[in-house]
C-alpha positions as CSV (number, residue, x, y, z in Angstrom):
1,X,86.1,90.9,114.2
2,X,82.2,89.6,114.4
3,X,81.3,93.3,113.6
4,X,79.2,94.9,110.8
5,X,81.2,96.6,107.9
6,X,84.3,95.6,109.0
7,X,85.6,93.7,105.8
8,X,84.4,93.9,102.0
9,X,84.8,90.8,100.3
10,X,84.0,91.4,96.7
11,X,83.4,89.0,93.6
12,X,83.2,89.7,90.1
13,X,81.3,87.7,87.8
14,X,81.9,87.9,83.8
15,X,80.5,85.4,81.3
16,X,80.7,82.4,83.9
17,X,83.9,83.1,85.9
18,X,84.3,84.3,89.2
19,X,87.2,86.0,91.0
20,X,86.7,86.9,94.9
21,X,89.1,89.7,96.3
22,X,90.3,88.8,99.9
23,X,88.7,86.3,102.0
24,X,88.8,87.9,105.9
25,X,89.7,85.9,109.3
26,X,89.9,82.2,109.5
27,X,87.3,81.9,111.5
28,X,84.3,83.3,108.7
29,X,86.0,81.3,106.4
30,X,82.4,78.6,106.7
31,X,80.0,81.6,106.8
32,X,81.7,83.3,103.8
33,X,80.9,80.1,101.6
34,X,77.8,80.0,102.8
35,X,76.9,83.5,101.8
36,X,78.4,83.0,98.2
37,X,76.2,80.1,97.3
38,X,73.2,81.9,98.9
39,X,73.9,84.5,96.5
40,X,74.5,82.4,93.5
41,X,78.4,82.9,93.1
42,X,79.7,79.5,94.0
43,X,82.0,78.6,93.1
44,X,84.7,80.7,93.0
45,X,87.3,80.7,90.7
46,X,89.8,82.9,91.3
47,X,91.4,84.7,94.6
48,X,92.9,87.9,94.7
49,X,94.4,88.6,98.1
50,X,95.2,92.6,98.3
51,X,98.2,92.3,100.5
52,X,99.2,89.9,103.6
53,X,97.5,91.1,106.4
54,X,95.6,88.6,108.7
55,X,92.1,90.7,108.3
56,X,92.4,90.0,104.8
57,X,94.7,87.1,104.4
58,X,94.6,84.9,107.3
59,X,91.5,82.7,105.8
60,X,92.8,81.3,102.8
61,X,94.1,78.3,103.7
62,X,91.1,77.1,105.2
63,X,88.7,78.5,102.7
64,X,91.3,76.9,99.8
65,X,90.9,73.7,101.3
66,X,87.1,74.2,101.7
67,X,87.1,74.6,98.0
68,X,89.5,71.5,97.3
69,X,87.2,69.5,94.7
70,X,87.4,73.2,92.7
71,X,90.3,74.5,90.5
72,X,91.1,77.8,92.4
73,X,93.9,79.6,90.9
74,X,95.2,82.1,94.3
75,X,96.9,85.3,93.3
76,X,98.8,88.0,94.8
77,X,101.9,90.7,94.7
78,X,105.0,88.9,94.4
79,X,106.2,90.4,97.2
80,X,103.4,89.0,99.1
81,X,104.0,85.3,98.6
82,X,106.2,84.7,101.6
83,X,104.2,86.3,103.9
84,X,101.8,84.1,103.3
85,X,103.7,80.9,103.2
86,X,105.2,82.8,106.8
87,X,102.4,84.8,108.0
88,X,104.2,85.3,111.4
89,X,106.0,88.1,109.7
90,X,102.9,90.1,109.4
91,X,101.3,89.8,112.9
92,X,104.0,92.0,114.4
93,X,102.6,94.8,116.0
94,X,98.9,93.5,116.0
95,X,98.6,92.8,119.7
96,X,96.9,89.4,120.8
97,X,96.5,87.8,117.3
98,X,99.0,85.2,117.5
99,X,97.5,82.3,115.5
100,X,99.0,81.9,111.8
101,X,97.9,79.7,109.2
102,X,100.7,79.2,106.6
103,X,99.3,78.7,103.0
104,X,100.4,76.1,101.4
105,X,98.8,75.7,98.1
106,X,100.5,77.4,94.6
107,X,100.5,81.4,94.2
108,X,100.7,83.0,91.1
109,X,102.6,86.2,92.0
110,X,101.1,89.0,90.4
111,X,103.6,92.5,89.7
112,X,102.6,95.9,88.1
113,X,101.2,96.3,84.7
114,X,99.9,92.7,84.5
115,X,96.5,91.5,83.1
116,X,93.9,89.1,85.1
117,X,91.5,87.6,82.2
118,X,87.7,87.0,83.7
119,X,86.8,85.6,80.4
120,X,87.1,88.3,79.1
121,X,86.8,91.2,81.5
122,X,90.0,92.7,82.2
123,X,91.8,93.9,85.4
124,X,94.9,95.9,85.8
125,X,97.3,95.0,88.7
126,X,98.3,98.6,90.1
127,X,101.2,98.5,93.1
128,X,99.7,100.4,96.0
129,X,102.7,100.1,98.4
130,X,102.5,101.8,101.6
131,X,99.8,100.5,103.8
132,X,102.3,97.2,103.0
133,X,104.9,96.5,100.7
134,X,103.0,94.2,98.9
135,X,99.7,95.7,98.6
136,X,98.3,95.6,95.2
137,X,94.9,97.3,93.6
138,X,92.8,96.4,91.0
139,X,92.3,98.7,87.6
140,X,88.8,97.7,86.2
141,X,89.1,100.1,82.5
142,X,85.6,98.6,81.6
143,X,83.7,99.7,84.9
144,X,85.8,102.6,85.9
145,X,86.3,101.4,88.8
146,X,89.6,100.4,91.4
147,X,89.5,97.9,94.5
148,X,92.2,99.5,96.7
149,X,92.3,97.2,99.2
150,X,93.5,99.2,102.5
151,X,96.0,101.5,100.1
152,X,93.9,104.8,100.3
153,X,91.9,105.3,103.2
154,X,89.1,103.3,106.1
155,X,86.1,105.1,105.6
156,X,83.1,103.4,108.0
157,X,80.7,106.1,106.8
158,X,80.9,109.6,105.5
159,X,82.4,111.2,108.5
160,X,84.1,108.2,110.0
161,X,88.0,107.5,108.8
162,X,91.2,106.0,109.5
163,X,94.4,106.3,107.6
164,X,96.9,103.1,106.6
165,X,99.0,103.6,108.8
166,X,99.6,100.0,110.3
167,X,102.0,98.0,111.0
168,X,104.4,95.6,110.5
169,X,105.4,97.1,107.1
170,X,104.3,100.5,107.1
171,X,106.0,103.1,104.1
172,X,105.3,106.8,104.2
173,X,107.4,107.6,101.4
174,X,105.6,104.6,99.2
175,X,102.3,105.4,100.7
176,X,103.0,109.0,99.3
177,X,103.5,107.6,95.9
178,X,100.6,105.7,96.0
179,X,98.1,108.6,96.8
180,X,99.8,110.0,93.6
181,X,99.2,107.2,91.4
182,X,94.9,107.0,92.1
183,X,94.5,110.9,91.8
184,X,96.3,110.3,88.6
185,X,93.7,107.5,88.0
186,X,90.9,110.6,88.5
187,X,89.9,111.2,85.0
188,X,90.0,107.3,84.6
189,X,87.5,106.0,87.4
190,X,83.8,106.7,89.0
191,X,84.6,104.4,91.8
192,X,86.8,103.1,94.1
193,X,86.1,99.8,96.6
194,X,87.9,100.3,99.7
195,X,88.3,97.1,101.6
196,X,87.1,99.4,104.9
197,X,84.7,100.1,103.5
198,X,82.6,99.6,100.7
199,X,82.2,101.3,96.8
200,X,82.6,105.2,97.0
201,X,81.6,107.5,93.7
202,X,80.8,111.0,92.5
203,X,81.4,113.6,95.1
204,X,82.5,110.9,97.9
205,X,84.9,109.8,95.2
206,X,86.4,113.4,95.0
207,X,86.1,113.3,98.5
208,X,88.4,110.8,99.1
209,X,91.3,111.5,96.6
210,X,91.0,115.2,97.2
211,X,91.6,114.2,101.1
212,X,93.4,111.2,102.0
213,X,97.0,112.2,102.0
214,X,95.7,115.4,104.1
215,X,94.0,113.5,106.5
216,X,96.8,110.9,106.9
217,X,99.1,113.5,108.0
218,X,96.5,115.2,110.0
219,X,96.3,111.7,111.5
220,X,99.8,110.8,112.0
221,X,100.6,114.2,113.6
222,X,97.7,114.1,116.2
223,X,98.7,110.7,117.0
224,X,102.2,111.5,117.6
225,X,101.1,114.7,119.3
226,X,98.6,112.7,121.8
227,X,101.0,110.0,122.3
228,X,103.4,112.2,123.7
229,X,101.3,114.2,126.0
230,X,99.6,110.8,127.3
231,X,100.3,107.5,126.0
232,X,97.1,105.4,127.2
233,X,95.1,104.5,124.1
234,X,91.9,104.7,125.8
235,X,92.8,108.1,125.8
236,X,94.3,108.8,122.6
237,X,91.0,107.2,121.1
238,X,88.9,109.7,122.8
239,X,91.0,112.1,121.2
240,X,90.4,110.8,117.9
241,X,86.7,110.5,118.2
242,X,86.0,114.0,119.3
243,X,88.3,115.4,117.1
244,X,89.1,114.2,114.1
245,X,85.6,112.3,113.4
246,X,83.1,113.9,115.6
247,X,80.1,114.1,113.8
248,X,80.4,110.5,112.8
249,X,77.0,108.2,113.2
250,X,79.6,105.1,113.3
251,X,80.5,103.6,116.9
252,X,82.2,100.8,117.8
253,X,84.3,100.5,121.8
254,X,86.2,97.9,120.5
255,X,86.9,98.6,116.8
256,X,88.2,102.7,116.9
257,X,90.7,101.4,120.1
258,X,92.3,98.7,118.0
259,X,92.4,100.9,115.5
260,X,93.7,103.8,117.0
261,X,96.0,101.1,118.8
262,X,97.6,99.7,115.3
263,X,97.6,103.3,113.9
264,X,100.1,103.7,117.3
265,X,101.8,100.6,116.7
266,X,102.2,101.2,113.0
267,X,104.3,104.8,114.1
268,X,106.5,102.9,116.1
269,X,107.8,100.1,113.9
270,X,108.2,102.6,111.3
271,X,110.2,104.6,113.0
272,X,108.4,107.6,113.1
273,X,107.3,107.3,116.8
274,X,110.4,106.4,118.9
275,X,110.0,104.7,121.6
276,X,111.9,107.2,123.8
277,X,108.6,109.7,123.4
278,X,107.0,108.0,126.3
C-alpha cells in the first residue's frame, strides 16, 4: 500500500540457503529484489507464502518469474494452492482490488507437522486457521521463535492493533483454536514475527498471547455494535481510534479505514454481521 510498516517480508539464512516468507503486492515485486541483493540475500531459495491473501500473495508470480534463471522451490498450505492458481477467490470482500495474478509455476503443498530443511535449520509447519483456512506459521525450535503470518494479531506499534478478522475466509471457531495452539507454544518461544508487524519478545510477547483473543472480541463486538448504530466507516474508524487505540503514536487516514473497512467486510461474509443490521 506504498506505506511504512505495512508488510514484513522476512528471510532466513542458514549455511548458504535462503528461504523468504511472503513476497507483498505485485507492484514491489522490483523493489523487493532490489533490497535483497542490497542486503546480501540474493538469491533466494525458497518461498514460504503464509496464506493467499493479495497483501501477501499477489506478487509471486512476477517475483517467480523475476527469479527464472534460479531454482526456487514455492511452498505453501495445501489448502492454499488453489487460491493461488485462482486468486479471484480471495479478493472477495477487499473493495477496489480487482487485479489477480494466477500462479503458475509448481507448489509444494505444505500440511501440519511437516519439516522445511534450510541446510540444516529446521522449521515446523503449524496450521493457524482462522484469519484463512489456509494460513500456516512457522515453528523455529532452534531460535524460539514463530512467523505467524496474520494468524494472531496486527500490531503497528505498542498501542496500535487490529484483529484477523478479514475476509473472504474468515473462521472464528478455527481462529479460536489457533490462539490456543501459540499460548500452548508459550514455554517454547521468545518471539513471535507478525507479518503486521515486525518481531515481538519478552513482555510484548506476553503481551500479545495474554491479549489477542480478548482484544478480537473486544474488536468484533464494538464493530458490530458501531455498525449498527451508524454504518459509515468514516465513522466507525473514528470510533476505533479513539477508543480502542487511543494512545497510539501510529497514524495513517488511509490504512486504519481499509482496515476497519475489511474488519467490517470480514463480519459480513462470515456471517456474523447480517446484512439486515443496516
Amino acid at each position: 500500500m506504498g506505506m511504512p510498516k505495512f508488510l514484513s517480508i522476512y528471510v532466513i539464512e542458514n549455511n548458504g540457503m535462503r528461504l523468504m516468507i511472503d513476497v507483498g503486492e505485485t507492484l514491489k515485486s522490483r523493489k523487493i529484489i532490489k533490497k535483497l541483493k542490497d542486503f546480501g540475500l540474493y538469491p533466494i531459495h525458497k518461498i514460504v507464502l503464509t496464506h493467499s491473501h493479495w497483501d501477501h500473495a499477489q506478487g509471486i508470480s512476477k517475483l517467480y518469474n523475476s527469479m527464472k534463471d534460479l531454482d526456487v522451490e514455492v511452498l505453501a498450505s495445501e489448502n492454499a494452492v488453489e487460491n493461488l492458481k485462482h486468486p479471484e477467490k480471495m479478493i472477495k470482500g477487499f473493495e477496489g482490488f480487482d487485479e489477480v495474478y494466477p500462479f503458475e509455476g509448481e507448489i509444494t503443498p505444505l500440511k501440519e507437522g511437516d519439516i522445511i530443511d534450510i541446510n540444516g535449520l529446521e522449521l515446523e509447519v503449524l496450521n493457524l486457521f482462522g484469519h484463512t483456512m489456509d494460513s500456516i506459521g512457522l515453528f523455529d525450535k532452534t531460535n524460539k521463535n514463530i512467523f505467524a503470518g496474520d494468524a494472531a494479531i496486527n500490531r503497528l506499534d505498542q498501542d496500535a492493533f487490529f484483529v484477523p478478522l478479514m475476509p473472504p475466509d474468515f473462521h472464528e471457531q478455527e481462529l479460536l483454536k489457533t490462539f490456543n495452539k501459540l499460548r500452548d507454544t508459550r514455554s517454547d518461544i521468545n518471539s513471535i514475527s507478525l507479518a503486521h508487524f515486525g518481531v515481538w519478545k519478552d513482555k510484548h510477547l506476553e503481551q500479545i498471547l495474554d491479549e489477542m483473543e480478548d482484544q478480537y472480541f473486544k474488536v468484533k463486538d464494538s464493530l458490530i455494535e458501531w455498525y449498527n448504530e451508524n454504518p459509515s466507516i468514516d465513522f466507525i474508524t473514528n470510533k476505533y481510534c479513539r477508543t480502542l487505540i487511543p494512545n497510539s503514536k501510529f497514524w495513517n487516514q488511509m490504512f486504519f479505514t481499509f482496515n476497519v473497512e475489511m474488519m467490517i467486510n470480514g463480519l459480513k461474509l462470515s456471517g456474523l454481521l447480517k446484512a439486515e443490521t443496516a
